[in-house]
C-alpha positions, 0 to 999 in steps of 0.5 A: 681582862683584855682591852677590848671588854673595856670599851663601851658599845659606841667605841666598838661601833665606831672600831667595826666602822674604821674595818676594811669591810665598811671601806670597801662597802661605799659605792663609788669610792675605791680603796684610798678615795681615788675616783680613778679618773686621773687629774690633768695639768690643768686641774692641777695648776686650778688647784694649785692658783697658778691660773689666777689673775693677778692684781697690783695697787696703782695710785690706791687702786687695785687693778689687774695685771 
């Protein structure tokens, strides 16, 4: 007996959807997730916090640097 006449028919579908076919069927998607349009430094330094502003505690209040 193989593994695969184990499976309940939810457990084959969820198998059939994991397939390289059904990537590959999402429009707009490229294989991995990519947009293909790549980041800039600005994006990154957005995602990564560094173009935050930063506050400091003076006399019990917070203001910014």
């Amino acid at each position: 007996m193989k593994f695969a006449d184990q499976l309940s028919d939810k457990h084959k579908q969820l198998e059939q959807m994991k397939s390289p076919k059904m990537k590959q069927s999402l429009p707009g998607l490229k294989a991995g997730g990519k947009t293909g349009k790549p980041m800039s430094r600005r994006d990154w330094e957005d995602i990564m916090g560094t173009r935050r502003d930063t506050y400091e505690r003076r006399n019990g209040a917070v203001r910014r640097k």
